[in-house]
C-alpha positions, 0 to 999 in steps of 0.5 A: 774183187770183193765177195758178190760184186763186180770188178766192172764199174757201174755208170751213174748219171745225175739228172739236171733237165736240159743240163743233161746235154753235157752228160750228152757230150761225154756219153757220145763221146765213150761210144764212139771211143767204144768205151761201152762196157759198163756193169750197169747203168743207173740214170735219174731223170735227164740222166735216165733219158741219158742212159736210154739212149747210150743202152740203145746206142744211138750216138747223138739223139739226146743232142739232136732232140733237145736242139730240135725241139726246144722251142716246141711248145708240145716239148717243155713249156707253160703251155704244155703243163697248162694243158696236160699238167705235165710241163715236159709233154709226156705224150709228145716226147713219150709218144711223137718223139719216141716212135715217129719224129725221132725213133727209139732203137727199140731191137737194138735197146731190148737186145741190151744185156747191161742192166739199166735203172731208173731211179725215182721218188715214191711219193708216199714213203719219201723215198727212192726206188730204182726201177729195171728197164728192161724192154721198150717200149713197155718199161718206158713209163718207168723213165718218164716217172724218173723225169717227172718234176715236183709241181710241174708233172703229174704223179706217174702211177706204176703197180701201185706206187706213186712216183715222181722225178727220182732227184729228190731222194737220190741225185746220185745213185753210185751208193746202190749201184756199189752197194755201198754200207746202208744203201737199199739192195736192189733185187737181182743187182749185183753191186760193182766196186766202182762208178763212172759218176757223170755229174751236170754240175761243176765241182764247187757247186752246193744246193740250196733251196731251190726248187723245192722251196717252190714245192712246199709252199704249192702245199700240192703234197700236204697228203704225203708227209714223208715226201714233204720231207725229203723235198725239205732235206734235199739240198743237205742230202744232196751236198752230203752226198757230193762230199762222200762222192769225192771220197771215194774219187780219192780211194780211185772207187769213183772216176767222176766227170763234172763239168769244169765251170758252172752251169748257167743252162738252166733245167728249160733253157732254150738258147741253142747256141748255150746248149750245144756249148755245154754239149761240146764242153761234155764232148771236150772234157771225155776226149780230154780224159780218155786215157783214164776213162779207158784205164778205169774201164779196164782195171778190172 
């Protein structure tokens, strides 16, 4: 073990909006297999929502919401954005959902002792910070901030800072969950010497513009230069970042499970039969590989 890290491997979750049900499929799928022992657990955006319920350990509710709800117009709509300026209703899914119609396991959550973080955009500086969540439902916010969309969400203010969905700065966070050279440290995290890297996108996939092309032209950030600026050089960042990643998949550092055909569900699909395929594909492509799963976990 290299000296202040872990020989447990960290788990790392990309985010993706609705895409996320195929990290859905292959987190069900580990903890019913009991494949749970991960040093610390980092998810942006859908994959902080993720990673949420894999801490809380309830198999199957990030499915079973999405499913339910997506033609709700309090969920994920024009509506919602109109009338809250969040697209993904934050009172609704943070709120109803959370506490009522769906509940968090809140005991079995803040019992957890695996670190987990949710990685957003500070606004003001263009850059990423990893916040712990530690205890629901007061660090609940924190969540959300990772999974609130340039244009379509409203700045989440936390102590000060000005946060937004964490994929334009960091998509993948495995550099500082390993503490890879040049990656921010993160106070009271140790580093581990590998990730399981659970990726919404198919291997050959590269960025472009998208949705940040949106957020330029809305001129809705002209105050914050720096923020302009990553949301300008996400797609380069981001391939850039892909490319390390298979790196390290080829040093055996980083086990990553992507899926193996492209993705057509978009980030607000709502044709259920394509999202509990993509579901089914994430359960398919874990059981497929649980040998190595169980083998990666297990060197340690």
């Amino acid at each position: 073990m290299s000296a202040g890290k872990t020989s447990v491997p960290a788990l790392v979750l990309e985010g993706g909006g609705f895409r996320g049900m195929f990290t859905a499929g292959v987190l069900d799928v580990l903890q019913e297999r009991g494949l749970t022992g991960f040093s610390s657990i980092w998810g942006v955006s859908a994959g902080a929502i993720n990673g949420s319920n894999f801490r809380s350990r309830q198999i199957g509710r990030t499915m079973r919401d999405i499913l339910a709800f997506r033609d709700d117009k309090r969920f994920m709509s024009l509506w919602s954005f109109a009338r809250t300026g969040d697209i993904a209703g934050a009172d609704f899914m943070y709120g109803e959902v959370q506490d009522r119609l769906d509940p968090c396991d809140v005991d079995a959550f803040n019992s957890s002792e695996t670190p987990f973080f949710a990685v957003v955009s500070d606004v003001t500086f263009g850059a990423p910070d990893y916040l712990p969540v530690r205890r629901y439902p007061e660090d609940l916010v924190k969540v959300r901030a990772s999974a609130s969309l340039p244009t379509v969400s409203r700045i989440v203010e936390i102590d000060g800072h000005r946060y937004l969905d964490g994929g334009t700065t960091d998509s993948i966070p495995y550099e500082t969950a390993m503490g890879l050279p040049g990656a921010r440290e993160v106070e009271g995290h140790v580093p581990a010497e590998r990730a399981l890297v659970v990726l919404t996108r198919d291997r050959g996939y590269v960025r472009g513009a998208g949705s940040e092309a949106i957020a330029l032209k809305s001129h809705r950030y002209d105050r914050y230069p720096y923020y302009l600026e990553a949301l300008r050089t996400r797609g380069e960042r981001y391939n850039a970042q892909r490319e390390r990643l298979w790196e390290l998949e080829r040093e055996g550092c980083c086990l990553v499970i992507a899926p193996e055909e492209p993705v057509e569900v978009g980030s607000s699909t709502r044709d259920g039969e394509s999202l509990l395929s993509l579901y089914i594909a994430g359960r398919r492509q874990a059981e497929a590989r649980l040998a190595e799963i169980d083998a990666f976990l297990c060197a340690c």
